[in-house]
C-alpha positions as CSV (number, residue, x, y, z in Angstrom):
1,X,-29.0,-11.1,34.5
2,X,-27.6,-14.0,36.7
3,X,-24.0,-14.8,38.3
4,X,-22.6,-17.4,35.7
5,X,-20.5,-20.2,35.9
6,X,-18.4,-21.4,33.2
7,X,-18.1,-25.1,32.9
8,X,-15.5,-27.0,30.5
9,X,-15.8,-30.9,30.2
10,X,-19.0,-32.3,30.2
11,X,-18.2,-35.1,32.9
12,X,-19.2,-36.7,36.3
13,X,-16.2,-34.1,38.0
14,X,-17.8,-31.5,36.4
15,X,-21.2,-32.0,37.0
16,X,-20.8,-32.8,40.5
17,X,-18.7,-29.8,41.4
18,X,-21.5,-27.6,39.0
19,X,-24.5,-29.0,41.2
20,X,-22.7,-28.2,44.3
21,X,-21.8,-24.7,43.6
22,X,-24.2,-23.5,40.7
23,X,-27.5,-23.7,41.7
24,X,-29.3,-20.1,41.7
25,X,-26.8,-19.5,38.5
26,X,-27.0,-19.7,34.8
27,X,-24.0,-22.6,34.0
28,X,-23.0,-22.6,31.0
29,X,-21.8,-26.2,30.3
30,X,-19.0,-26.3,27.4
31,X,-17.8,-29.9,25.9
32,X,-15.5,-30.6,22.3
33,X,-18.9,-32.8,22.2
34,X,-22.1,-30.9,21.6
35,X,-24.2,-34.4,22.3
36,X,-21.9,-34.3,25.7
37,X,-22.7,-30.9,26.6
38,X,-26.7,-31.4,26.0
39,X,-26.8,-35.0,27.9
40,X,-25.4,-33.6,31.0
41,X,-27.5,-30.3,30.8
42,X,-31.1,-32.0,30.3
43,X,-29.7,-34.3,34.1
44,X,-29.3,-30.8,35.4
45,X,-32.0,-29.1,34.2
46,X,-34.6,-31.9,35.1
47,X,-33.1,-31.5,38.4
48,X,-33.9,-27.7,38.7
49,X,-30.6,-25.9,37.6
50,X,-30.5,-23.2,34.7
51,X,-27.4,-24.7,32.1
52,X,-27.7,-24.1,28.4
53,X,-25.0,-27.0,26.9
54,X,-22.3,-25.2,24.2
55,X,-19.8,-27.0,22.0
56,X,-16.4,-25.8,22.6
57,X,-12.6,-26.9,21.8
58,X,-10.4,-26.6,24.7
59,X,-7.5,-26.9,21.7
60,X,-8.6,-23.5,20.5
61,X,-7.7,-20.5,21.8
62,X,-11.0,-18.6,19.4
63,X,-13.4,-21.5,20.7
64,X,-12.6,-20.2,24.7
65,X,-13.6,-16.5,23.2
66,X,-16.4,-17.7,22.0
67,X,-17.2,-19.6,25.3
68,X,-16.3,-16.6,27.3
69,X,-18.6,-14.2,24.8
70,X,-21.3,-16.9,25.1
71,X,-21.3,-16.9,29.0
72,X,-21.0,-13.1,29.3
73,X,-24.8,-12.8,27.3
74,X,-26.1,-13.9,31.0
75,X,-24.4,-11.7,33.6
76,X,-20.9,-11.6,35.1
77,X,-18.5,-14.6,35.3
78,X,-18.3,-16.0,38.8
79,X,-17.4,-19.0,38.6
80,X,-15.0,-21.6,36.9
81,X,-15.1,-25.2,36.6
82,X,-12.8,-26.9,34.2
83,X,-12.9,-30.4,34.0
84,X,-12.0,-30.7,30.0
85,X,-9.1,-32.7,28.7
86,X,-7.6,-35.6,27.6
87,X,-6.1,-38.7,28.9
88,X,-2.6,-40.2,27.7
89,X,-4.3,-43.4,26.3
90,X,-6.7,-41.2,24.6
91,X,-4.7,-38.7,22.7
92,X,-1.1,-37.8,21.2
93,X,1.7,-36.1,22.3
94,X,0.3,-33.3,20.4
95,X,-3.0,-33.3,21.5
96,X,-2.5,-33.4,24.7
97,X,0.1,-30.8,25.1
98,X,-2.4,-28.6,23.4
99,X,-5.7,-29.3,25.2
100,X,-4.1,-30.0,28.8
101,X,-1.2,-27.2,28.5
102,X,-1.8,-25.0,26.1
103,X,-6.0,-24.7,26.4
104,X,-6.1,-24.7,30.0
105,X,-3.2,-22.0,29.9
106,X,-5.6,-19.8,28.1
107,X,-8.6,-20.5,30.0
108,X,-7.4,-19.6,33.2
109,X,-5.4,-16.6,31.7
110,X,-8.9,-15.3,29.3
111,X,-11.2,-15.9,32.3
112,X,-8.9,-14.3,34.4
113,X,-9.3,-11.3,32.7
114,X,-13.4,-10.8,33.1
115,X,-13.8,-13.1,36.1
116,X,-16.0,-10.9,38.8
117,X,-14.4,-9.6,41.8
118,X,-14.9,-12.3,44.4
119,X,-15.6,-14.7,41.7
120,X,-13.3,-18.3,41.9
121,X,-12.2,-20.6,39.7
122,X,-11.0,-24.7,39.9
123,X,-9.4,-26.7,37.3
124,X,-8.6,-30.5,36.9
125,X,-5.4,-31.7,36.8
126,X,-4.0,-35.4,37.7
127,X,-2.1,-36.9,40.2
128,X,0.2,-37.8,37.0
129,X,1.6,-34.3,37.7
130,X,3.2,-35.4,40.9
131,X,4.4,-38.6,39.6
132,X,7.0,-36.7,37.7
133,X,10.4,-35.8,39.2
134,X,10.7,-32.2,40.0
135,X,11.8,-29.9,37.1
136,X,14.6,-27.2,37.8
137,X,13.7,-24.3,38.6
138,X,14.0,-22.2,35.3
139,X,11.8,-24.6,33.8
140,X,9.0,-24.3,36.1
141,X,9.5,-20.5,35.8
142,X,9.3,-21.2,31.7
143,X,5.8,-23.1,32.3
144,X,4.1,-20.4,34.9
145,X,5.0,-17.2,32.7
146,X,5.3,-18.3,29.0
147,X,3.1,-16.2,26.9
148,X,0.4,-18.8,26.2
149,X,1.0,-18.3,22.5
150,X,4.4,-19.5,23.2
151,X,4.2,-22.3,25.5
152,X,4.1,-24.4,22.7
153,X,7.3,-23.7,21.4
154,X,9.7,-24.2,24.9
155,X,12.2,-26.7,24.5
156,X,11.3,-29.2,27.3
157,X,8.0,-29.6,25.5
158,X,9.7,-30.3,21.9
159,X,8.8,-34.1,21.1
160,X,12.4,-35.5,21.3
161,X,12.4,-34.1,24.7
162,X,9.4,-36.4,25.6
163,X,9.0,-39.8,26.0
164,X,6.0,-40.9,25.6
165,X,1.9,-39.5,25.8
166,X,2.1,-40.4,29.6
167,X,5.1,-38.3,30.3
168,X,3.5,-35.5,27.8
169,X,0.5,-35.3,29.9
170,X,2.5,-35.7,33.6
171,X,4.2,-32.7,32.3
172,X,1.3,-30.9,31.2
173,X,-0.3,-31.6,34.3
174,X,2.6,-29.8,36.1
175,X,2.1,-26.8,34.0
176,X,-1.5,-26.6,35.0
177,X,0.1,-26.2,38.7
178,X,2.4,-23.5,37.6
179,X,0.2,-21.8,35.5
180,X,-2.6,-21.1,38.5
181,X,0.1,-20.0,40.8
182,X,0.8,-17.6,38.1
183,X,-2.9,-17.2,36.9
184,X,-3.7,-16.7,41.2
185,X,-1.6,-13.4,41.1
186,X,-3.2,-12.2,38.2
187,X,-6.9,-13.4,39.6
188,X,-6.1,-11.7,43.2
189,X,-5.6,-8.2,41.6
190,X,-9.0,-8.9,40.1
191,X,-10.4,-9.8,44.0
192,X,-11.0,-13.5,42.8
193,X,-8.8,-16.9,43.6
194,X,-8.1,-19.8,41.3
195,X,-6.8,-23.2,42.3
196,X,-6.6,-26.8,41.0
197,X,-7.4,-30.0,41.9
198,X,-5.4,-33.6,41.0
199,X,-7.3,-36.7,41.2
200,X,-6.3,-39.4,41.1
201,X,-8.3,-42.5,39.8
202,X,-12.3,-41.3,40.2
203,X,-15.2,-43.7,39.2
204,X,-16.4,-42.3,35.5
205,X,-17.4,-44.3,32.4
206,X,-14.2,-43.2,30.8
207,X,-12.5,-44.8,33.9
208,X,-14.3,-47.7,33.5
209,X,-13.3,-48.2,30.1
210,X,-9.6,-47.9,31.3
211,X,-10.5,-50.7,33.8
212,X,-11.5,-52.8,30.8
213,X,-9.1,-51.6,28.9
214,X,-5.3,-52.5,28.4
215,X,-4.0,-50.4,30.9
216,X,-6.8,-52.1,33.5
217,X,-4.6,-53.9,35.7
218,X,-1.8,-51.1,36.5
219,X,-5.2,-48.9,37.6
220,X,-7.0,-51.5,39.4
221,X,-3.4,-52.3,41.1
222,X,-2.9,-48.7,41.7
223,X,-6.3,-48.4,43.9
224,X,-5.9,-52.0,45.4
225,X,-2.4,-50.8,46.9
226,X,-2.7,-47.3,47.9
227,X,-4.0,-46.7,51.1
228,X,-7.8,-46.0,50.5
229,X,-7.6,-49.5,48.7
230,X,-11.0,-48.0,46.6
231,X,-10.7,-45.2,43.6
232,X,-12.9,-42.2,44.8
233,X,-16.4,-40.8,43.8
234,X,-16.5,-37.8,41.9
235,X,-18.7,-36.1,44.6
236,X,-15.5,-36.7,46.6
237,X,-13.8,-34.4,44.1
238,X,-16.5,-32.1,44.4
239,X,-16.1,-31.8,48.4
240,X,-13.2,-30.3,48.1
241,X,-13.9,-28.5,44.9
242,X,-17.0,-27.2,47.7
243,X,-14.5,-25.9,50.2
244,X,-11.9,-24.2,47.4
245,X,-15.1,-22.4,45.7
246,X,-17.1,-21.2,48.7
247,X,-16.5,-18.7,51.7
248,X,-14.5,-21.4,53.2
249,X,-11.6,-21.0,51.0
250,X,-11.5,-17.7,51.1
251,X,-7.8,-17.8,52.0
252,X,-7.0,-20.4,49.4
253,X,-5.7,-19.6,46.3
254,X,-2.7,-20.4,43.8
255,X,-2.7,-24.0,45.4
256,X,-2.9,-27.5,44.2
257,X,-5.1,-30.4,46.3
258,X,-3.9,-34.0,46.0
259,X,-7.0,-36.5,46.1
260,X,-6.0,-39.7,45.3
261,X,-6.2,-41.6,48.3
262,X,-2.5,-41.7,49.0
263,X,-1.6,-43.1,45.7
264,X,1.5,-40.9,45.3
265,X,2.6,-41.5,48.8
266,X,2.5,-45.3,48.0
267,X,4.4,-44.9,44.9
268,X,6.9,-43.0,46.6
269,X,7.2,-44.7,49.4
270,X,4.9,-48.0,49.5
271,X,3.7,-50.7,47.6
272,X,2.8,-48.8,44.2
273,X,6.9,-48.0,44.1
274,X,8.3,-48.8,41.1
C-alpha cells in the first residue's frame, strides 16, 4: 500500500503540481475525459511516476465517491490536487455553477472526511474570484456553510440573480475561497490543511485557444498591462502549490494565493481598470 494522491483535471496545473509533490506515491489522475486522464498518465508514467488515469465527473457528487473508493484501493489519501473545471466561455450558467461550486464543494468536503492525518490538499480557483465586488457578509456565510446539497438552491445563485457565465463563474470562484476556509476547519480536526490557489492567465492549450479565440485580445491585453507584462508557466503555479503542500506550509491553511502577476492590482488600480 502507497500514500495516494488524488488528482482532478487532467491539465498542465495539475500535472505540474502532481510531478512536484507525487513522486514515491500512487496518483490517481481523474478527468470528465477518460482520453485526458490516460494522455497525461502515459507523460508521467514514462517519466517514472506510478498514476493509473480514471474518468470522473466533477458535476457528480456519485462520480467523486467513486474517485474517492477508487483511490482508497491503494493506501491512505494524502494528498489533493484539483485542477478540474470549467471556464465561462466554455460552459453555462448551469454548468459551471455545478462543476466549479457545487463539485468542488463536495470534493473538498468527501475528501475531507478520509484525508490522512497530515495529509494536504490545493484546489484551483481564478483570479475571476477577486475581480468580483465583495459580497455581504451573510452571503459569504451562505457560500462557506451551505449543505453542499443545497448550495444549489441559495438565492444569489438563482439565474435572474446572475448576469452572465463570467459573473457565474467569478462567483463560483469566491465560493471555492469560502468553502476551504470552512473545509480548513474541518481538515485541521483531521490533522491535515487545505488551501487554494487563483491564477490568473497560465500558458495551456486551452489558454491558447482563448488567445485565438474571441475573447483573445481582452487576455492578451490583460497580460500586456499587468505588471509581469507575460502570463505565467504552470510550473509557476506549481511553486507555490510546492510550498502550500510540503513541510513548508505547515502553518498555512484555509488561505487563498493570488498568482496572476499583479493583474487584479492593475484592474483595481492601473491600466487593466475598467
Amino acid at each position: 500500500m502507497k500514500d495516494v494522491m488524488i488528482v482532478t483535471g487532467a491539465g498542465q496545473i495539475s500535472m505540474a503540481i502532481a510531478r512536484r509533490m507525487g513522486y514515491g506515491m500512487k496518483i490517481v489522475m481523474g478527468d470528465k475525459s477518460i482520453e485526458n486522464a490516460i494522455n497525461i498518465a502515459k507523460i508521467m508514467n514514462d517519466a517514472g511516476f506510478d498514476v493509473i488515469p480514471f474518468q470522473m465527473d466533477l458535476a457528480s457528487k456519485e462520480s467523486i465517491l467513486e474517485l474517492i473508493a477508487e483511490a482508497q484501493k491503494y493506501g491512505d489519501i494524502t494528498m489533493l490536487v484539483n485542477g478540474a473545471g470549467v471556464s465561462p466561455s466554455q460552459a453555462s450558467i448551469e454548468m459551471i455553477l455545478k462543476v466549479d461550486l457545487y463539485g468542488t464543494a463536495v470534493l473538498l468536503e468527501e475528501v475531507g472526511k478520509v484525508i490522512k492525518e497530515g495529509g494536504v490538499g490545493v484546489t484551483i480557483s481564478s483570479q475571476s474570484g477577486h475581480r468580483m465586488p465583495a459580497l455581504n457578509a451573510k452571503v459569504d456565510s451562505l457560500l462557506a456553510m451551505t449543505p453542499t446539497e443545497d448550495l444549489l438552491n441559495l438565492e444569489v445563485l438563482q439565474p435572474q440573480n446572475l448576469s452572465d457565465s463570467l459573473h457565474a463563474y467569478q462567483i463560483a470562484k469566491r465560493c471555492n475561497e469560502k468553502r476551504v476556509m470552512a473545509e480548513s476547519v474541518k481538515w485541521g480536526e483531521r490533522g491535515a490543511r487545505i488551501n487554494s490557489i487563483s491564477p490568473g492567465i497560465v500558458v495551456t492549450p486551452l489558454a491558447i485557444d482563448e488567445f485565438n479565440g474571441p475573447r483573445g485580445d481582452f487576455y492578451k491585453n490583460m497580460f500586456a498591462n499587468c505588471p509581469a507584462k507575460r502570463p505565467a508557466t504552470a510550473d509557476e503555479i506549481a511553486n507555490v502549490a510546492e510550498l502550500l503542500m510540503s513541510h513548508k506550509g505547515a502553518f498555512i491553511t484555509g488561505t487563498d494565493f493570488l498568482i496572476d502577476g499583479g493583474a487584479t492590482a492593475s484592474y483595481f488600480y492601473g491600466p487593466l481598470k475598467p
